[in-house]
C-alpha positions, -999 to +999 in steps of 0.1 A: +223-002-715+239-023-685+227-038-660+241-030-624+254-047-594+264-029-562+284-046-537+308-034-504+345-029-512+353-036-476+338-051-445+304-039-454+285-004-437+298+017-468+266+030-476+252+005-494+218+016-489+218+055-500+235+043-532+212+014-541+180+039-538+191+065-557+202+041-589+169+023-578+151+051-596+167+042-630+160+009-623+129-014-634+136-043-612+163-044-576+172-074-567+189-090-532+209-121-540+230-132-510+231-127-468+201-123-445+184-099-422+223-098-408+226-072-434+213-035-430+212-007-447+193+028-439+178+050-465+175+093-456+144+100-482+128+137-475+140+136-440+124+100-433+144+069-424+138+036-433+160+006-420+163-025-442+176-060-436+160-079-459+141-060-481+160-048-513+165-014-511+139-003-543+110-010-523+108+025-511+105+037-549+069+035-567+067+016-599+095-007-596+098-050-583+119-058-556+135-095-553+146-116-527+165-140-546+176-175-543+209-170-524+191-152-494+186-168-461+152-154-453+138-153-415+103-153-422+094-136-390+117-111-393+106-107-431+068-100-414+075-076-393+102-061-415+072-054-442+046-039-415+073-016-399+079-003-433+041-004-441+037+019-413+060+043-430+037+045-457+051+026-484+031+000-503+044-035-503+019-066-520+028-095-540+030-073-573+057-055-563+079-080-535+086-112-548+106-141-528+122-168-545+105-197-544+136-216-538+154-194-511+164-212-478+148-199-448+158-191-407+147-209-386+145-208-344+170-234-343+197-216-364+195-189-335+200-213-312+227-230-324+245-196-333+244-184-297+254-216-284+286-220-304+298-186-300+294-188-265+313-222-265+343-200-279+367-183-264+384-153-265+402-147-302+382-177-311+346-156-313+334-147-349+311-121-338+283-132-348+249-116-347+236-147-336+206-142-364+213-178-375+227-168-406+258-186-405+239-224-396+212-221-423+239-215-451+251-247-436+221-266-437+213-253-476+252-269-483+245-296-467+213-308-485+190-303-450+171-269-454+138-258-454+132-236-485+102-211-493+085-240-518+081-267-489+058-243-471+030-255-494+032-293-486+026-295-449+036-334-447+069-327-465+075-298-442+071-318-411+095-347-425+124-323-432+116-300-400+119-334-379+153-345-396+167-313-393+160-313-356+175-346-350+207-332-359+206-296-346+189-307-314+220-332-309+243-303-314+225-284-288+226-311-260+261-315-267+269-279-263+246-276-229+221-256-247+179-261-245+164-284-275+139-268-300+105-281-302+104-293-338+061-293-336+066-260-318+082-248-352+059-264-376+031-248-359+046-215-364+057-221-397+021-228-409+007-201-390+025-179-415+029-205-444-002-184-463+013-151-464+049-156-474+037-180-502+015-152-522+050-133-523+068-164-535+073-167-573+096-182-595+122-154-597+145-168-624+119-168-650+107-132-640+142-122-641+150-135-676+117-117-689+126-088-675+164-092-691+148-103-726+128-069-723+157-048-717+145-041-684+169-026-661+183-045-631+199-034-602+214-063-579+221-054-542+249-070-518+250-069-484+283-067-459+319-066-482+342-082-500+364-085-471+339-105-453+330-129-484+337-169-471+362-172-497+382-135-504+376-121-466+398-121-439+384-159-431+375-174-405+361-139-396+336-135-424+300-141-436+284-173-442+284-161-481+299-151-510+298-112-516+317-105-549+295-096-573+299-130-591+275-144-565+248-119-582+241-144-609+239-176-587+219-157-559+194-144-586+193-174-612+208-156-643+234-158-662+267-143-655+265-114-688+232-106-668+251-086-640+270-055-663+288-033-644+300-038-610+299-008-592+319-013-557+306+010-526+338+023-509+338+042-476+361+074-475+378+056-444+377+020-429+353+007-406+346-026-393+323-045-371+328-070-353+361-091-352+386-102-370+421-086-386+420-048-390+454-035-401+448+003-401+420+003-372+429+034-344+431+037-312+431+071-307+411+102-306+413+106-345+397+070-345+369+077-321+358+111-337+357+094-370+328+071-355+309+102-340+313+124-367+304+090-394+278+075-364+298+045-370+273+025-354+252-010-368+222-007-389+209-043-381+229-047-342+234-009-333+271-026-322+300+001-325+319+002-355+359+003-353+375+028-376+404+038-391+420+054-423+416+044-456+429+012-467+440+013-506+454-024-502+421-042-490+401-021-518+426-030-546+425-066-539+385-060-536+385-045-567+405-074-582+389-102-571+350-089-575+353-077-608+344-039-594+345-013-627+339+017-603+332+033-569+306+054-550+331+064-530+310+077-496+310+096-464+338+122-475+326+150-456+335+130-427+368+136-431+363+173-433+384+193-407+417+170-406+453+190-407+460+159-425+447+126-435+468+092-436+462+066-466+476+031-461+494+022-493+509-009-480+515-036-455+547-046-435+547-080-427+579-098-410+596-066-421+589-068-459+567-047-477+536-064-494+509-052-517+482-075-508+463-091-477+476-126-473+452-157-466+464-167-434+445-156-406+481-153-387+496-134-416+464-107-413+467-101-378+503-097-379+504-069-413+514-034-407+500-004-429+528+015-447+509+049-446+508+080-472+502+115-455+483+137-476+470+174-467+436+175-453+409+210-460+391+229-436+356+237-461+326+216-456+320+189-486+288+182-468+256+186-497+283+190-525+268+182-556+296+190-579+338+189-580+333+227-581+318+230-548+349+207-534+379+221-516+408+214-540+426+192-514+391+173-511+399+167-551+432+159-545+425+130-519+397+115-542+421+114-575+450+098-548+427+074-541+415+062-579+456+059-584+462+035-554+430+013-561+436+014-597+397+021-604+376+049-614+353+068-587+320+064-608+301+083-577+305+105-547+283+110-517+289+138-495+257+130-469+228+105-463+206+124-480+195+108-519+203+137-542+237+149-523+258+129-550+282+136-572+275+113-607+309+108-627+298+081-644+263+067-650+268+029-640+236+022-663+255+036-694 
């Protein structure tokens, strides 16, 4: 029996969410390990609709333990209300069943700040996109030995030491840039008015994590975003703040690296991507806008509009490569339903030679071509299929063209939002 980690194969919205629940219910234990509330993913369970950030997807299922694990950046106020909105929906969240790692770094009002003040100090091409949630400056503070983690929330002296170094720096960032200062006793008053409650959900997570691994429980580790927009393998600068392959599943949980087992990449049908940054088959034409209607290619966490275009093999072959991946849930197929014909980029043109990867250089990715593959598209619905026979042969046919050109196995297909509209190929637990 393996244990399973699911991460995006491109620049993250591939469906993350739908995926995660519905392995969630072989799971024992689900487990977040990297990103912050930047993240989102939306779960369709018997016509109800829950929208995550931070809260690992198997907290909608009875019975099983949800993580937020060391490499999350955790806004605790957006945690708190995160947890009572989904209260409201009627499922049961108490320190039994959410645990936070003790040692995860936390958000803070000043990394908002700072976030909005730099990207406004950018200009033009120059803008990240940020979603100004203060992601970006609190991974900078954990590197650079200045957080604020979950644990010093219990030592009220300590806590006001670090909060006032960190504000010496950040606050002379903030002059410098034009913006307001942050009260730093402003902070620690808020931070112990809600010390209390995000402590009875803190527990050392690594030891929990190797019990439940001696025990042969099964655990499921979620990603957020893609392996496009991973700091080190994305299209860089215009990335996350963290690492996204599914190697970062061990050091974002605290287990070893034979803890993770199969890597099962999420893979959209098409491309989409938020935000900015190099997008070689993005399109800027009607096919391109009805793919966002007909996929509401639209943010979880921002509600920003998502660009979109055809399928790129070369991205999700390098993603493949360089995460490890052993399979994909390939999703949102029946959003290409209707197409005379559907385009696949095989490769890229760049300075008039043909390449089969997606160079480092951030001049080199904004200047690639896609070498594209026609293929015929079908006119049936794949919406609610459930098995290949219910799939239009063409429908087939593009899914097997697709396996070739990424060199990987499609493990699971989705054909809508809803849970049990999935095609299983291959159990990822097995």
């Amino acid at each position: 029996m393996s244990n399973v980690a699911v991460i995006g194969s491109q620049w993250g919205d591939e469906g993350k969410g739908k995926i995660v629940d519905w392995l969630s219910n072989r799971a024992d234990v689900v487990v977040r390990f990297q990103g912050g509330h930047n993240a989102g993913h939306t779960l369709v369970i018997d016509g109800v609709e829950y929208k995550l950030h931070l809260l690992p997807s198997g907290i909608v299922r009875k019975g099983k333990i949800s993580v937020i694990g060391n490499g999350v950046v955790v806004d605790p106020w957006a945690l708190l209300s995160e947890i009572d909105i989904v209260k409201k929906l009627g499922v049961d969240i108490n320190p039994d069943n959410l645990i936070i790692s003790e040692n995860a770094h936390l958000i803070l009002p000043v990394h908002q700040a700072v976030d909005h003040a730099f990207e406004a100090a950018r200009s033009g091409n120059n803008k990240i996109g940020t979603t100004g949630r203060g992601i970006g400056p609190a991974y900078e503070d954990k590197v650079a030995r200045r957080g604020i983690r979950i644990c010093d929330l219990a030592y009220p002296e300590i806590l006001k030491e670090k909060l006032e170094s960190l504000m010496l720096h950040h606050n002379a960032l903030l002059r410098g840039l034009g913006a307001d200062v942050i009260d730093v006793n402003e902070v620690y008053d808020k931070l112990c008015n809600i010390s209390d409650v995000i402590l009875s959900y803190a527990k050392v997570s690594w030891k929990i994590l190797d019990e439940a691994r001696k025990t042969q429980k099964k655990i499921l580790f979620e990603g957020a975003q893609g392996v496009m927009l991973d700091v080190d393998h994305g299209t860089y600068p215009f990335v996350t703040s963290s690492n996204t392959v599914a190697g970062q599943a061990a050091a974002g949980s605290g287990v070893g690296a034979r803890t993770v087992g199969y890597v099962l990449g999420i893979t959209k049908a098409y491309t989409t991507r938020v935000g900015t940054g190099p997008f070689p088959t993005e399109l800027f034409d009607d096919i391109g806008e009805s793919l966002g209607v007909r996929g509401h290619e639209f943010g979880t966490t921002t509600g920003r509009k998502r660009r979109c275009g055809w399928f790129d093999a070369v991205a999700v072959r390098q993603a493949v490569r360089v995460a490890g991946i052993d399979g994909i849930s390939l999703t949102k197929l029946d959003v290409l339903d209707g197409y005379d014909e559907i385009k696949i980029c095989v490769a890229y043109e760049l300075n008039s030679k043909r390449i089969d990867y997606l160079p480092a250089s951030q001049v080199e990715q904004a200047a690639v071509k896609p070498v594209y593959e026609t293929v015929s598209g079908w006119k049936e619905s794949t919406r609610g299929a459930r098995s290949w026979a219910e799939l239009p042969a063409e429908a087939v046919k593009y899914v097997r063209r697709v396996e070739e050109l990424i060199e990987t196995p499609v493990a699971m297909l989705s054909t809508s939002p809803e849970r049990d509209d999935t095609i299983l190929v291959h159990d990822p637990f097995r």
